[in-house]
N, C-alpha and C positions, 0 to 999 in steps of 0.2 A: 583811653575812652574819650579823648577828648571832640573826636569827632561827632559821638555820639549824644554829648551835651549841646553842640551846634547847632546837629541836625533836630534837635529838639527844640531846641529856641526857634530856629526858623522856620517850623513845622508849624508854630504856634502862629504865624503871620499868613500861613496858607491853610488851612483845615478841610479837610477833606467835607465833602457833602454826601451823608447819608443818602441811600440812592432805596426805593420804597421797601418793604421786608418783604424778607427772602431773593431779593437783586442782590446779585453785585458785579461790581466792574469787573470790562473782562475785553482784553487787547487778543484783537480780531486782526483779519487781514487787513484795515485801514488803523490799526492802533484801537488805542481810544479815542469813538468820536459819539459826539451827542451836542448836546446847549450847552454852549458855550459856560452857562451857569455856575456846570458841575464839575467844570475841569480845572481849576486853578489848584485843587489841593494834588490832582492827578499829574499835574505838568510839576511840579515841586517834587512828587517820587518819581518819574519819570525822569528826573535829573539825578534820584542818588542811584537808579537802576544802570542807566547810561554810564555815571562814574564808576559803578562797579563793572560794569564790561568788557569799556578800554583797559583798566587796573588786570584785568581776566585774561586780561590778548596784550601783552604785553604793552602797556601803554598806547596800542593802536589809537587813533580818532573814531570816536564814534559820532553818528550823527542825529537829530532830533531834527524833523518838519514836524511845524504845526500847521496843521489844514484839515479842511473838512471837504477838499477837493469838490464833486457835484452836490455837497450838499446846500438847503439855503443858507442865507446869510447868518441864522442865529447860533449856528451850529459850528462848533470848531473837532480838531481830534490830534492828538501828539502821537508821533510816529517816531519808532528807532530806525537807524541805517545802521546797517555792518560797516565795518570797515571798507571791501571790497562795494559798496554803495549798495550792495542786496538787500533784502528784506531781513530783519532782527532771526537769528535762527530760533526754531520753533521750541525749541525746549525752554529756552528763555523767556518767551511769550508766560510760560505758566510762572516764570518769577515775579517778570513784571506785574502780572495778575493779583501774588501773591502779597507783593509792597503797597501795591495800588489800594486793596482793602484792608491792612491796619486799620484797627477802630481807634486807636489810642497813638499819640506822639509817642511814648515810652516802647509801645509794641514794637511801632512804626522803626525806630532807632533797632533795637532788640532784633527786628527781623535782618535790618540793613546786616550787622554785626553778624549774625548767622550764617548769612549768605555768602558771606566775606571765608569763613571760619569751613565753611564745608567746601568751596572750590580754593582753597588759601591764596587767599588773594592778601598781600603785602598792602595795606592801606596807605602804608607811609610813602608807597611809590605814585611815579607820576602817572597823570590821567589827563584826558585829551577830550573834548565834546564838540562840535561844530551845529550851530543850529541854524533853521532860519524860518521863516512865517509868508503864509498870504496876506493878501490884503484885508481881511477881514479885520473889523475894531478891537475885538477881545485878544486877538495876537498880543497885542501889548502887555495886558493883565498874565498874560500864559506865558510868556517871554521871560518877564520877571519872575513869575516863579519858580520858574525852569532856573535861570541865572541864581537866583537865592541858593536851591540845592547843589548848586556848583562850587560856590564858593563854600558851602556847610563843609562838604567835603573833600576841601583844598586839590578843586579840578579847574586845570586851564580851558578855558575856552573861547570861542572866536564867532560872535554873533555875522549872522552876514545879514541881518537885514530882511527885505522880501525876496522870495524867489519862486522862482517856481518848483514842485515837487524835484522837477527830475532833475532842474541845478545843483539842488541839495544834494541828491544822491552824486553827479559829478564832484562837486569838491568833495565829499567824502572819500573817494576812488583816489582824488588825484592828490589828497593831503599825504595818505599814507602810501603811495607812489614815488613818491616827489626822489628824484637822485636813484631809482632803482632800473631795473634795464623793462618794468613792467609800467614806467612813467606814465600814465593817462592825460597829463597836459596840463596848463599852467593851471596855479590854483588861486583862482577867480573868478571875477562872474563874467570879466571882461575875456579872460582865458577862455571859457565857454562860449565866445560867441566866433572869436579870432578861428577858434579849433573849426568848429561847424562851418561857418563860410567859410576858410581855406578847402576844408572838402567837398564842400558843395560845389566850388567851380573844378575842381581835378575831377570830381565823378561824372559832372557835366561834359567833360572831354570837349569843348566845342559845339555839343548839340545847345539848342536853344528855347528856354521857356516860352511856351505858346500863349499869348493872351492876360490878360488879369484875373490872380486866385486871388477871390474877397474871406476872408479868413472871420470869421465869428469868436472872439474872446472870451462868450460866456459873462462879459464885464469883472471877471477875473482878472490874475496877476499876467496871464497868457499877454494880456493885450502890449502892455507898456513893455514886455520882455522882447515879443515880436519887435516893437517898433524900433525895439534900441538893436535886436540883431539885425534888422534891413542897414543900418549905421554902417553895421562892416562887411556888405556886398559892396564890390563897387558897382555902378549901374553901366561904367562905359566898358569892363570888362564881362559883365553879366548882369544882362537886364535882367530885373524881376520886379513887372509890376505887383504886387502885393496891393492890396486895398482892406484895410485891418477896422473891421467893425464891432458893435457891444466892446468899448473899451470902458468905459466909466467906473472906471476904479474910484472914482472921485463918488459913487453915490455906490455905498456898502447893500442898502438895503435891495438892491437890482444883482449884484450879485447869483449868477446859476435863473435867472426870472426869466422864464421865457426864451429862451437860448441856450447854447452850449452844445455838447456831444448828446449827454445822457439824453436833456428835450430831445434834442434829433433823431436817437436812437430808440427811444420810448414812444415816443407821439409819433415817427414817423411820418415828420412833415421837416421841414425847413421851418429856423425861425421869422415869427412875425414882422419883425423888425431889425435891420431894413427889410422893405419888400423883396421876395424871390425876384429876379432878372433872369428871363427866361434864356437856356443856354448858359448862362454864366457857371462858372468852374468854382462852386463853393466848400468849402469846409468847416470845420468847428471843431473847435478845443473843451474841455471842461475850463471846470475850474481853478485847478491847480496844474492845466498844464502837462497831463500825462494820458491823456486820451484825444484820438483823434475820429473824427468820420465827416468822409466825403459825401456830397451829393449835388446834385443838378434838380432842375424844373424844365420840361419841354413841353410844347403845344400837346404832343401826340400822346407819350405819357404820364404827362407828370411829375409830379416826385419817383425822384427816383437817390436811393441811398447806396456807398459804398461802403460797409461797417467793417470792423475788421477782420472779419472772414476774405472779404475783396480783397482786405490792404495783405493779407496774410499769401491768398495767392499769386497775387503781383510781384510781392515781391520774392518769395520761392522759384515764378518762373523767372526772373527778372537772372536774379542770382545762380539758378540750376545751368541756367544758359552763358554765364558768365566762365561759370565751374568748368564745365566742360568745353569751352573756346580756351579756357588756359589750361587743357591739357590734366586738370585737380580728379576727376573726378573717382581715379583710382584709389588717390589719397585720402578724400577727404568726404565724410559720411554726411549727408545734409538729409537734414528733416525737415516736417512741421510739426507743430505742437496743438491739439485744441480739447476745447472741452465738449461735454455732449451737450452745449449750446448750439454750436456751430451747427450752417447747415449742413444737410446731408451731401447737398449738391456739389458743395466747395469740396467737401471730403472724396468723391467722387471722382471731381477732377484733378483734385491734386495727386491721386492715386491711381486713377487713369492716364488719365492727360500728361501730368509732368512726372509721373514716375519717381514719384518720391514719396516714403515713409510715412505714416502718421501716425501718431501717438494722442493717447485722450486720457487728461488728466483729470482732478476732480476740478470743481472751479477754484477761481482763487490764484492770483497773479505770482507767487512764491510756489507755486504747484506745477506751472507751464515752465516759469523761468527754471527754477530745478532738474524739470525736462528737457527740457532745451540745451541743457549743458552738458546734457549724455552725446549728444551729435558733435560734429567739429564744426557746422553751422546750424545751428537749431531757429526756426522760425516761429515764432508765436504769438498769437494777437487773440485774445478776446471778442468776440462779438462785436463787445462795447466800444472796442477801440482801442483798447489799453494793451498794448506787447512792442515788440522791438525783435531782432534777430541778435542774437550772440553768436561769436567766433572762438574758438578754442584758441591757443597759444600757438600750435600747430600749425593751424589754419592763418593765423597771419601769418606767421613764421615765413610761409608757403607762397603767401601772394608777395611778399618784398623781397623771399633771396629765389624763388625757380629761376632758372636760365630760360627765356623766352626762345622759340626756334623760330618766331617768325613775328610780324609787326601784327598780327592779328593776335597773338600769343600775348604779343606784350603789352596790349591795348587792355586786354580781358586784365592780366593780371593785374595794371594799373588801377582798371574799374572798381576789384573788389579790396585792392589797397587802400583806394579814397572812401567806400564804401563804410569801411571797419573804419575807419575815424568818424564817418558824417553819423552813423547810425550810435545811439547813444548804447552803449554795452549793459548798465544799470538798472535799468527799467526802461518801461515806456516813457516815451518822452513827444508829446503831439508836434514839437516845434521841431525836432529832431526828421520822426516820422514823416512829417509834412513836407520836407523838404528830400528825403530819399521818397517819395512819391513824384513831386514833382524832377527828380532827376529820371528813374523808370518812363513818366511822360514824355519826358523829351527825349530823351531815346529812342522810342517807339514812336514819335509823334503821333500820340493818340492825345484824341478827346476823353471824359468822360465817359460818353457813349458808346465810345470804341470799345473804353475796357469794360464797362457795362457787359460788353457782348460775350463774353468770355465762358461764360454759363451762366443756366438759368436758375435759380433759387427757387426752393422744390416752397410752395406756402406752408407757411407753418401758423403756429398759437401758441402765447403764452399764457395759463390761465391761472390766478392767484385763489387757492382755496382756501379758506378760515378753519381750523381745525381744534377737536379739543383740546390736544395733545401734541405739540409738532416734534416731540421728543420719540415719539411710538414708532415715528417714522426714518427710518435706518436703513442708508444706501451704499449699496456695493458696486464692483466695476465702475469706476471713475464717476460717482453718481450715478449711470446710469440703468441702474435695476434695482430694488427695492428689498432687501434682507428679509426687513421688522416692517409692518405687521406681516406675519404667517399670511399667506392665500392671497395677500394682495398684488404682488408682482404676476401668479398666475393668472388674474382676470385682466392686468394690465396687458400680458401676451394674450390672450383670447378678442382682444378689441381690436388691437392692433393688426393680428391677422388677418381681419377682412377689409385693411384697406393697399390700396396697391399704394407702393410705394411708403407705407405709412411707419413710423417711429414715433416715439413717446413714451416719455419715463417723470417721474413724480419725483422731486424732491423735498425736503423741509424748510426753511426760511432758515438763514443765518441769524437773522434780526427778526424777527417778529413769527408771531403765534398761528403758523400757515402751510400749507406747503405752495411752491410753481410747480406747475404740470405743463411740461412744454411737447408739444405734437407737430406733425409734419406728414404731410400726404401728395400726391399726385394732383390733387386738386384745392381749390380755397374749402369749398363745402366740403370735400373730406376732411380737411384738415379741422374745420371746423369741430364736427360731428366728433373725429378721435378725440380732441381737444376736452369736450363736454362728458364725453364719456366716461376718459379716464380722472376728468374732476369729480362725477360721479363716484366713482370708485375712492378715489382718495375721501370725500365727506362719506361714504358710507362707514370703513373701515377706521377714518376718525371720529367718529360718537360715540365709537364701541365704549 
């Protein structure tokens, strides 16, 4: 029990924060995240959670980011990593949940001890944690606490400092790889940048980056990570002007202010600052680095945005076309992945146009990426910007040993060899992303605009209603039809009917007391009009 007296003593140096009555903490698709405030007793069991996982999976490395990725500066959130760098598997989520609200250190210890005792987990054996933090101030405070629970429960571990989310999830992949024939590459941050530019110029094959991409950091950890991966492009083998803006890591409170993906993708405008450059090739990262979305500013239109519905079928057709230049396509099953976010339009074309599969999961990036993994290439992006494409074992397998029959063959297979290393396998990764974007660009030598042109984006709405009850509201088919309340999905089908082209489905809020009702029409005013409608319906049927 000696563990158990540890974890008590150093429980007493973090104390959890009563969170108002009838709350409590509850690890979500981004972990635990909120103000920073409340989380120091949370980051302290989230480290005897962590020890007891690896201990679970045979001394595997488990991993922990702290970040509150798009949120603002006050706010922080602790995240578990799998082994394999995926998301914490779901049934653990409710344990984490379980440690995280102990009211009492004795409990707190007491539950640890249980949990041990029903997966028999050997305490006395070795345990492995790898973590790392944004730039946010309270990292440090959460850091510490994290490291406390570590040592309570005599776990090794290996802080690396800042990083960006999706680094984190790399060294997690490449710790518990290391010496196996499943290697994921050196394990570093420096390893991390070596890996990506080496494949950035094999995927490049000789084509050549068009122009200056001005990249927006969100004044995130993105920025400083950027500027040090330009360090290992060499410029005389592969130019790439880069022009890296909102970097001020150095001023916390700017952090996510007026900038990043989420502004971008929300406000649907470019950020303020710098001014738009009309024509210029821009982008934007969140916060932590695992979201990306393009756009441009022209005379004629405007703003104009790439989110990742664009980046999802870009790269689909990028890769479909690759598939079948090297001869794969018999072998090898490729999808996409979305949720009933996406537009209709993209789903349209990817099922018209490139002839390839889709699947529609509920939201939530551990929902796509798990889909995804059923295909031998699965492609999947969010909306927001947040996905990556995955390769089965197969599937590489396939692009390093086929026998090429011709240089055209062996060009393709080369492509989607360098591919599977530039593109981050673990998650989204915007710095990852951004640069298998800019490889598709230069390929195709397109603009912007060009890829703009690709289909039209049918207008839609998303409309936030306040509700009494967001619990009443219970959705089936990947979110998208409405179970709970009785009769309310039927008047949602009766509205929907009268408009051409029109969709729209009603969800509950993850976080707050609401539902989104997202709509989609032939026209803006139709869209409009479904939009109001079916919010209508959702506040009638919420008063009841």
């Amino acid at each position: 029990m000696a563990h158990n007296e540890q974890i008590i003593a150093a429980s007493k140096k973090h104390p959890i924060v009563p969170l108002d009555e009838g709350k409590a903490y509850k690890y979500g698709t981004a972990g635990f995240r909120m103000r920073a405030d409340f989380l120091e007793g949370v980051s302290f069991r989230v480290g005897l959670l962590s020890a007891l996982r690896s201990r679970k999976l045979n001394s595997q490395a488990i991993g922990v980011m702290i970040t509150a990725s798009h949120n603002p500066a006050a706010d922080n959130g602790i995240k578990i990593v799998d082994p394999m760098g995926e998301m914490l598997e779901q049934e653990w989520e409710a344990y984490s949940t379980k440690l995280v609200n102990c009211s009492t250190d004795q409990e707190l210890a007491d539950t640890y001890t249980a949990l041990a005792e029903q997966f028999k987990i050997d305490l006395s054996s070795p345990a492995k944690v790898v973590y790392g933090r944004d730039t946010r101030p309270s990292g440090h405070t959460l850091v510490g606490a994290l490291a406390d629970a570590l040592d309570a429960t005599g776990t090794k571990y290996v802080d690396y400092k800042i990083l960006t989310t999706p680094q984190l999830h790399y060294l997690v992949r490449c710790t518990n790889t290391e010496n196996t024939p499943l290697s994921y590459g050196e394990i570093s941050e420096a390893g991390y940048y070596k890996k990506l530019s080496e494949a950035f110029i094999r995927a490049l094959a000789g084509s050549k980056v068009q122009g200056t991409l001005t990249v927006d950091c969100a004044n995130g950890v993105g920025g400083p990570k950027l500027s040090e991966f330009l360090k290992y492009v060499p410029q005389d083998v592969c130019p790439f002007d880069v022009k890296v803006v909102n970097d001020a890591v150095h001023r916390p409170e700017v952090l996510n202010l007026d900038s990043g993906a989420d502004f971008v993708k929300t406000k649907q405008r470019a950020p303020p600052s710098p001014a738009p450059v009309l024509d210029a090739r821009c982008c934007s990262f969140d916060g932590d680095a695992d979201r990306l979305i393009y756009y441009y500013t022209d005379s004629k239109t405007g703003f104009f945005m790439l989110d990742g519905d664009r980046i999802a079928t870009l790269a689909a057709s990028f890769i479909g076309d690759l598939v079948r230049a090297a001869g794969l396509q018999e072998e090898l099953r490729t999808g996409v992945v979305q949720t009933a976010y996406a537009n209709g339009a993209s789903t349209q074309y990817i099922e018209e146009h490139l002839r390839l599969p889709v699947v529609c999961t509920s939201t939530g990036v551990k929902h796509l990426h798990h889909a995804a993994c059923n295909f031998d290439i699965g492609v999947y992006f969010e909306a927001n910007g947040h996905g990556t494409v995955v390769f089965s074992p197969d599937a590489l397998r396939a692009f390093k040993e086929k026998e090429p029959q011709s240089p055209a063959q062996k060009e393709a297979l080369d492509s989607l060899a360098a591919l599977g290393d530039l593109i981050n396998q673990t998650v989204g990764d915007a710095l990852s992303d951004m640069l298998m974007v800019e490889v598709i660009l230069a390929h195709k030598a397109w603009t912007l605009k060009e890829w703009s042109t690709t289909y039209s984006d049918l207008p839609n709405r998303l409309v936030r209603v306040e509700v009494g009850n967001k619990d009443l509201f219970q959705a089936t088919d990947a979110e998208r039809r409405l179970s709970h309340p009785p009769g309310a999905q039927d008047e949602i089908d009766e509205a929907v009917k009268k408009y051409t082209k029109g969709r729209s489905f009603a969800r509950a809020s993850g976080t707050e007391n609401a539902c989104r009702v997202y709509a989609e029409a032939a026209t803006r005013v139709e869209a409009d009009e479904l939009a109001n409608k079916v919010a209508a319906i959702v506040r009638n049927f919420g008063s009841v």
